[in-house]
Structures are given as C-alpha cells and as structure tokens.
C-alpha positions in Angstrom: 84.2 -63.0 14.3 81.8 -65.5 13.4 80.4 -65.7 16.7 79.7 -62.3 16.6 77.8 -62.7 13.6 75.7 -64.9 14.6 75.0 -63.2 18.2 74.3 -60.0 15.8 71.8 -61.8 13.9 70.4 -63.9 17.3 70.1 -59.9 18.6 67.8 -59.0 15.7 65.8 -61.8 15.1 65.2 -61.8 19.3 64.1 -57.7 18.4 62.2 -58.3 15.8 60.2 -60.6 17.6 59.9 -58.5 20.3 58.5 -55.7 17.7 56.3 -58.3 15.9 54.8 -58.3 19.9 54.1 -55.0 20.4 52.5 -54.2 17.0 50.3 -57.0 18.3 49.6 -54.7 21.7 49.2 -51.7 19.8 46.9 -53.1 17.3 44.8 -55.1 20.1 44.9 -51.4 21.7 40.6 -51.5 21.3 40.1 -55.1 21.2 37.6 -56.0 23.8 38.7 -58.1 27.1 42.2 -58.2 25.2 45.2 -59.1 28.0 48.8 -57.8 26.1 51.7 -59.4 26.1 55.1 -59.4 27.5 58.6 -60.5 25.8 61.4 -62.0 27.8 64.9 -62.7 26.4 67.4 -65.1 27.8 71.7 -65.3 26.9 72.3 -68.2 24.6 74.3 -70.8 24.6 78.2 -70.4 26.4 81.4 -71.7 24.8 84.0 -72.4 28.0 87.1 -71.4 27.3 88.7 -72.0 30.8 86.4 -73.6 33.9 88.3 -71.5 36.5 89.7 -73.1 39.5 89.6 -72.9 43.1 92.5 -71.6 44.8 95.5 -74.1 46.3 97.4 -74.0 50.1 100.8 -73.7 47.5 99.4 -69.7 47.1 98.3 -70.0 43.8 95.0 -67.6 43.9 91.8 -68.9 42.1 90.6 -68.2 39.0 86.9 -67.5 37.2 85.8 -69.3 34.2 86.4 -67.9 31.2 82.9 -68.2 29.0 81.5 -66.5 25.5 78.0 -66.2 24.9 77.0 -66.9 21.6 74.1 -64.2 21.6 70.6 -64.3 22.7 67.3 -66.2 22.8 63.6 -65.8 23.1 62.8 -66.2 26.9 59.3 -66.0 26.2 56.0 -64.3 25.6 53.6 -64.1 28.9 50.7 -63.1 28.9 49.4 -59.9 31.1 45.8 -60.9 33.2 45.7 -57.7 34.7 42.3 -55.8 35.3 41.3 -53.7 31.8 39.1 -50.6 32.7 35.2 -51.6 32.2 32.9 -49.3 29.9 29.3 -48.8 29.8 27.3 -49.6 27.2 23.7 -50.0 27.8 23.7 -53.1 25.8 21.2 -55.4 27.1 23.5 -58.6 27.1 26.8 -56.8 27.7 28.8 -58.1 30.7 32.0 -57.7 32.2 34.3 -59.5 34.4 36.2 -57.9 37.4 38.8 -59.7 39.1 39.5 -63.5 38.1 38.3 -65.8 35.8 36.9 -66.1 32.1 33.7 -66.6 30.6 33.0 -70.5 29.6 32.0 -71.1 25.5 31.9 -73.9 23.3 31.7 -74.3 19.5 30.2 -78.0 20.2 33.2 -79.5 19.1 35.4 -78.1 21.9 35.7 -75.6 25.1 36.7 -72.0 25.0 37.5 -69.5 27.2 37.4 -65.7 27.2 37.2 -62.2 28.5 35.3 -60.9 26.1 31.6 -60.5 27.5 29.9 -58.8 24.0 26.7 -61.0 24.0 23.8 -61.6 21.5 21.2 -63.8 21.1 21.5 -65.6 17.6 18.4 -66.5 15.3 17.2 -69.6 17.5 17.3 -67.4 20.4 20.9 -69.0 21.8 23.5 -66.6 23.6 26.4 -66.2 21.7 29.7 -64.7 21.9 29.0 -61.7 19.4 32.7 -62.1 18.2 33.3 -65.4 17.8 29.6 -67.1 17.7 30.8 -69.3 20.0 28.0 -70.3 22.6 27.7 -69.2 26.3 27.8 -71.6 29.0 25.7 -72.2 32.2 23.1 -73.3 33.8 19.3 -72.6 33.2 16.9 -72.2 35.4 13.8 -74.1 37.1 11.0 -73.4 38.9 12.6 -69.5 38.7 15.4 -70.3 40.7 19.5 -71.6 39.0 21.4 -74.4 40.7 25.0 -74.2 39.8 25.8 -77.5 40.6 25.3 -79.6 37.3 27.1 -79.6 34.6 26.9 -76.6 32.1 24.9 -76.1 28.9 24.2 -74.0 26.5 21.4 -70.9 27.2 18.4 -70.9 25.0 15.2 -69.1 25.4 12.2 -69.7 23.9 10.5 -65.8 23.2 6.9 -65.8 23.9 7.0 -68.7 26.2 4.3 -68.6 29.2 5.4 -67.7 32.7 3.2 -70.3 35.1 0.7 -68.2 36.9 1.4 -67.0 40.4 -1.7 -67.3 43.1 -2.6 -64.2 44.9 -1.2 -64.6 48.7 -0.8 -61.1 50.0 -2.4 -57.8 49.3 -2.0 -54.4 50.8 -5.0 -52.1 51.3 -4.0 -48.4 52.5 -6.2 -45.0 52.9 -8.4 -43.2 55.5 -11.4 -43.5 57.6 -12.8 -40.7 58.3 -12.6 -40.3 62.7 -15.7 -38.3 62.3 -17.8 -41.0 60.5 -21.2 -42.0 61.9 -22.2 -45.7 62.9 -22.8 -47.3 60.1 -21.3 -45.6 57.4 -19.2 -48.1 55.2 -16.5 -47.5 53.0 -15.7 -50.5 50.0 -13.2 -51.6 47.7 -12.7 -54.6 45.2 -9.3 -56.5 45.4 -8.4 -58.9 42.5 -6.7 -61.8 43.2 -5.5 -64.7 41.4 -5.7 -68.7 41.7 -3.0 -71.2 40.6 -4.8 -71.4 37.4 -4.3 -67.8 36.8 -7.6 -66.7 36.8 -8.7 -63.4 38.3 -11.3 -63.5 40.8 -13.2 -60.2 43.0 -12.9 -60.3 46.7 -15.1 -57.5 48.1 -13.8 -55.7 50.9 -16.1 -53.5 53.4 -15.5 -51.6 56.4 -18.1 -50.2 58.4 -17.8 -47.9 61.2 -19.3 -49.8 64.4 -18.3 -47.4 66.9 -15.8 -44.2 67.7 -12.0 -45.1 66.6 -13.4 -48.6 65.4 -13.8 -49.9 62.1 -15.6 -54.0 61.3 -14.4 -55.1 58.1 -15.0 -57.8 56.1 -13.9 -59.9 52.8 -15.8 -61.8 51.0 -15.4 -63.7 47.7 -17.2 -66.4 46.4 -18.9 -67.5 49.1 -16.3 -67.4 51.7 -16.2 -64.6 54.3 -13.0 -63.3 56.9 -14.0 -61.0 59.1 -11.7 -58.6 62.0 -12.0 -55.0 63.3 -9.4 -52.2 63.4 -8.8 -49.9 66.6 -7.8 -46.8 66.1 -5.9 -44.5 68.5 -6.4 -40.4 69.2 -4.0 -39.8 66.7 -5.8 -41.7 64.0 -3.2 -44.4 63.9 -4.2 -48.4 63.8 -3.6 -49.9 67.7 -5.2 -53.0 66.8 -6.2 -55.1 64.2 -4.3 -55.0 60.6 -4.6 -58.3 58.7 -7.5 -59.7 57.5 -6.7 -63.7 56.5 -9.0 -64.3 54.3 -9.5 -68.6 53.0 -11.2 -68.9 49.9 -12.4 -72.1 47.9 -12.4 -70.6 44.1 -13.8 -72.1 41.5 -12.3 -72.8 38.0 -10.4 -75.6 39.1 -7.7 -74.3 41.0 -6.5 -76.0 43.8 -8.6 -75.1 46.9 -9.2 -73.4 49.5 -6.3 -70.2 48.8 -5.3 -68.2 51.6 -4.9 -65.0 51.1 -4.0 -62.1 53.3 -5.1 -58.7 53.3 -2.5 -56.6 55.3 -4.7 -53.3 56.4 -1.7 -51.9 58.8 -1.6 -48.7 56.5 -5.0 -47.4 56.8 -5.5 -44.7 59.3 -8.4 -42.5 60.8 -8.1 -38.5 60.6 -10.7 -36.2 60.2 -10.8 -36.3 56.6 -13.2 -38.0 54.1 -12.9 -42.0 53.5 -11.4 -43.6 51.3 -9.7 -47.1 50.7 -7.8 -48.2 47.4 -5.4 -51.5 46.8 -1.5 -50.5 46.7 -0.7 -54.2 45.4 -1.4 -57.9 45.3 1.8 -60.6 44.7 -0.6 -62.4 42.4 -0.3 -63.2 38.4 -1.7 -64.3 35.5 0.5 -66.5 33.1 2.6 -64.0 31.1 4.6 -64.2 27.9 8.0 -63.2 27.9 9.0 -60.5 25.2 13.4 -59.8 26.2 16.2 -61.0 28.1 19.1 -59.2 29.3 21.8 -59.9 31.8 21.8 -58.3 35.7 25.2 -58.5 38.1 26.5 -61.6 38.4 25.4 -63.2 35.5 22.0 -64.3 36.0 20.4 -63.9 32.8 16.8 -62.1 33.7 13.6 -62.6 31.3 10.9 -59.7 31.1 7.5 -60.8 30.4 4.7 -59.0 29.1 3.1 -58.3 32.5 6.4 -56.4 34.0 7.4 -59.2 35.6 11.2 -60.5 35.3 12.3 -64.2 36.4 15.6 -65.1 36.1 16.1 -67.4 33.5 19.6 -68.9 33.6 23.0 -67.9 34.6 26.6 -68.1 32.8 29.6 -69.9 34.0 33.1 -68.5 34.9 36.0 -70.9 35.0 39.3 -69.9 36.8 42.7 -71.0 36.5 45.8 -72.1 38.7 48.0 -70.8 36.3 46.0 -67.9 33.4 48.9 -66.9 32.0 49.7 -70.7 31.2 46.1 -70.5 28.8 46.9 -70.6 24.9 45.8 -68.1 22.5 43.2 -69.3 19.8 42.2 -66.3 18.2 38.7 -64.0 17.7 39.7 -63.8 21.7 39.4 -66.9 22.5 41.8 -68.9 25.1 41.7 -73.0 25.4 43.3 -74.7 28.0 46.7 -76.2 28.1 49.0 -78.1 30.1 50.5 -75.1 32.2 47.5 -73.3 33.0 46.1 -76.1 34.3 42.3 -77.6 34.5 39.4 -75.0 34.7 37.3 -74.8 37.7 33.8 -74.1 36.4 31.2 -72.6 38.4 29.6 -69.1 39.0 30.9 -65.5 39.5 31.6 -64.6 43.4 32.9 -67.9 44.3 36.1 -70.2 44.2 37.9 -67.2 43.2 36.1 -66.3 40.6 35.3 -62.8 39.6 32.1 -60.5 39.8 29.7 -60.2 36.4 29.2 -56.7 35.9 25.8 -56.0 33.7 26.1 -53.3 30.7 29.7 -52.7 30.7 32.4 -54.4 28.3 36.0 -54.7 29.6 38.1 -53.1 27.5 42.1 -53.9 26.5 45.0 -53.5 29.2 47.4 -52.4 26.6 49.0 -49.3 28.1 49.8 -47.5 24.3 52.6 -44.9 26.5 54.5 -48.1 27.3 53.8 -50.0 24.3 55.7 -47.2 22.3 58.5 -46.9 24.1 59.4 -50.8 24.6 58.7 -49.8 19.8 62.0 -47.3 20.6 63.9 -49.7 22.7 63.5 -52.2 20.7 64.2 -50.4 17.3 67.6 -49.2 19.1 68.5 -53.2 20.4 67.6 -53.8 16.7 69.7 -51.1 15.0 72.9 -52.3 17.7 72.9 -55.7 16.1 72.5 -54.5 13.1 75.8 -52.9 14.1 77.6 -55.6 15.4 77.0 -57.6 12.0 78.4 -54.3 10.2 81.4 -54.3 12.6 82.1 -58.1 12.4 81.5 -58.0 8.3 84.3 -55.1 8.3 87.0 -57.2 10.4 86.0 -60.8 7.9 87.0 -58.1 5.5 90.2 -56.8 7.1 91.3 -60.1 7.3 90.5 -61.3 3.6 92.5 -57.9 2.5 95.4 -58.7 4.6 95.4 -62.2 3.0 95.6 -61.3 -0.6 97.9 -58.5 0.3 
C-alpha cells in the first residue's frame, strides 16, 4: 500500500509537470520564433519479486519475472524545431528564418542563439535583437561587396556616412532620327557623366545626317572627341553602328583618361521629327546614406540619399547537429550545450542553413487544438492519481481499523 502511495504521488507530480509545460505552450502561443515543448514520461524504478526462469528437460515449463513498478518519472522535455508559419510585417529590419538554423547574437559577455528575427537599430546605430537587446552577428561589408569567411562581428552603421563616388562608364542614348531629314541637319543632346572624384562633367553629343539612312555622330567633352556613324535600314532600324567609346582625360584630378561608352543601339529612323534624350548613365556622385533595412538572405542593404542602395553587411546563421539538444535562456534566447553540439556559423543558403526571409517575423509553432487536449489528458492522469492515493489512504485505514478492533 505504500508503494502505491508513492506511485500515486510519482503520477501527479509527473502530471503536474506536464501541465506546468503546456501552460508554458499556451502562454508562448504569440511569442515570436517560439519552438513548444514536448513531455515524455518513463516507468520508475522495479522491485523483483521473482527473476523468472528458463524452462528445464525434467518438464518443468518456464516462468516470467515477477516485477512492481514503483510509479513513474519525467522522461523529459524536448524541444519542437519545427517550421512556425511566417507573417508580414513591413518592418524594415524584420526577418525570418525558413528551414534550419538560428540567428547568431551576443551580449559581449557570451553567444546566443535565436529564432526570433524582430530587429532594431539601437541609439549608436547597432542592430539589436528588439527583445532581448542582444546584438546581431555577421559580417560587414567592403568595397560594397560581404565575404563570409571571417570571423563575425557586430553590425554598425554610421547614418550619413558618404558612399565613394562611382565614375561614369556606360550611358544609353535612345530616340529618333527623322528618315526624311536633309544633309546636314543635326540633332544634340548633353550627357552628364561622372569622374572617380565624383564630379559631373558635360559630354556633348551630335548627330548630323550625312547622307539617306545615315547618321555621323560625335562626342565631345573637354577636349577629347569619339566619333562613329549609324546605318539605318528601310524600316528605320540601326544595321550598323551603335556604340560610341568615347576616352576622356577630365580635369579636377580624377584619374585619367575615363572611358566611357555611349551605347546608341536604341535610336531609330522613322518618318517622324528628331529627337535624342539620355535613358541613363551608371555614374555617381558621393552620396550620404539616410536608412537601412534587411533584403532575402540577410544582407543588410543601405539607401543613400541619391537612390542608390549598397549592401552593407550581412547576418550570420548558425546550425546545429543536434537543435533540440540547445538550452533555453529566456527573452528567446538559446545557448549551446553539450548535446546540441558546436554551432556552425556562416550565412543563410548554405551548410544547411536556412533562407532569411525580409519583412516577415516567424511566428510560434504551438498548435493551441493540441495544446488543450494534452491540458484534459493531463487533468484526467492527474485526477487518476489523485485516486490511487484516495484508494491506498482508505486500505492504510482499513487496516489500522481492523487493528484496534
């Protein structure tokens, strides 16, 4: 009777675990990146009361052991990594993970792992874990291009912070010449282009009808000329001709001479009035940025005040033999122990690591259907020890009444 007092109790403190996991799911049921968990039980320790035997040649048959459990244990609480549904929210640093892997933070006294992907940039203009303040991880950029293969760091940006210039090293010039045009007649634009230093310069492009279905133009920009003619056919499209390379020694102290060519391939010649204009030059001046906000696969993408974007740095991912072997350190945060394994730290897309998805947040896996049955389940296994406490109390009493009596 004793032992079935204590296997009633082992029965409800084993439940009432169990319970104080699923009120954890249940409250977790909107906490971003949150994984639930999962309780195991496992039958306590045996008392043998007969090892069995084998059977003998004399006939006597075998027997089985003869064993009573002593009640039951807590197995353990794993930890779910399956995929939580992703929701936009047209946050600017909001990111999600889907598949493997966890973002990489540190509170510079240690390393941290999570799922959670609700970004910020805090007052020095660091990205930050909005939950825990912790600081993202990865790599920052040079030269506007990330290498991934040093070690990580945290991401700072420095707002208002010059873009180098860019030199001018293609244009595109499109229109019409009119088929009808007389020789001589000359149509002009002005292309602005810039040097390494940034600055803008003027090159002046003319094209002068020389004969029927062809066109002699010509660039010219401090003191340096490129000249080439365009062929037209019946149907007013170019047969020949199309890029005028144009090499130019500009002044202001830029390095010298600049090449720069004018692609011309979308002009054409219809009977309809002239008329050239510039669809775009790859050039820029230096450019201050003003935001940052994260793009797919966690490159972390400046915009500057010209409408240019650079990518500025990208966060790290870190996977794990073993997730569900990661321990829980709260404000959803995970930190590596001995059964999940070491991280492998790199970027998202690789070494079976995840994608980064930009604007989205993934929300919890609990499954609130499940989570309130395994509630009923577990308040009946609770109320059934209960019982078997009740039961063994009334036979400790039986016996004490037949004693006295």
């Amino acid at each position: 009777m004793n032992r079935a007092l204590f296997a009633g109790l082992s029965g409800t403190a084993a439940f009432q675990s169990r319970l104080d996991v699923v009120g954890h799911n249940i409250a977790n049921a909107n906490t971003i990146g949150y994984k639930q968990g999962r309780t195991t039980f496992q039958d306590a320790l045996y008392e043998t009361l007969d090892g069995g035997r084998a059977g003998s040649e004399s006939g006597l048959g075998g027997a089985n052991p003869i064993q009573v459990g002593s009640g039951v244990t807590l197995g353990g609480v794993a930890i779910q990594h399956t995929q939580g549904s992703l929701e936009r929210t047209g946050q600017p640093l909001d990111c999600a993970i889907e598949g493997a892997g966890m973002f990489v933070l540190s509170d510079g006294q240690g390393t941290f792992f999570s799922r959670d992907g609700a970004f910020a940039l805090d007052d020095t203009n660091t990205l930050v874990a909005g939950t825990s303040g912790c600081r993202v991880m990865g790599w920052m950029a040079s030269g506007g291009s990330v290498s991934t293969t040093g070690p990580v760091r945290e991401l700072s940006f420095e707002m208002g912070e010059l873009a180098p210039p860019t030199p001018t090293g293609n244009a595109v010039v499109h229109g019409n010449l009119n088929s009808g045009a007389t020789v001589g007649d000359t149509v002009s634009t002005t292309i602005g282009v810039y040097d390494s230093l940034g600055e803008l310069h003027e090159v002046a492009l003319a094209l002068t009808s020389t004969a029927a279905g062809a066109w002699q133009c010509t660039a010219a920009c401090e003191g340096s000329t490129a000249t080439g003619t365009l062929g037209f056919g019946p149907t007013g499209a170019l047969t020949s001709g199309g890029t005028l390379n144009l090499s130019v020694a500009l002044t202001g102290g830029a390095a010298t001479p600049q090449a720069v060519a004018i692609d011309l391939s979308s002009i054409t010649s219809l009977a309809e009035s002239s008329s050239v204009v510039v669809d775009s030059q790859d050039g820029s001046p230096p450019a201050a940025l003003v935001s940052v906000e994260m793009g797919d696969g966690g490159i972390v993408e400046g915009y500057y005040s010209d409408g240019r974007t650079r990518p500025l740095a990208q966060i790290a991912m870190a996977s794990f033999a073993n997730p569900g072997g990661l321990r829980r350190a709260g404000g959803n945060l995970y930190v590596e122990a001995p059964a999940s394994g070491a991280a492998a730290v790199g970027p998202a897309d690789s070494g079976g690591r995840g994608s980064v998805v930009a604007g989205r947040l993934e929300m919890s896996n609990v499954d609130l259907t499940r989570a309130f049955v395994d509630m009923i389940t577990t308040q009946r296994g609770f109320q059934a020890s209960t019982r078997v406490i009740a039961t063994a109390n009334e036979m400790l009493d039986d016996v004490v009444r037949l004693i006295r009596t």
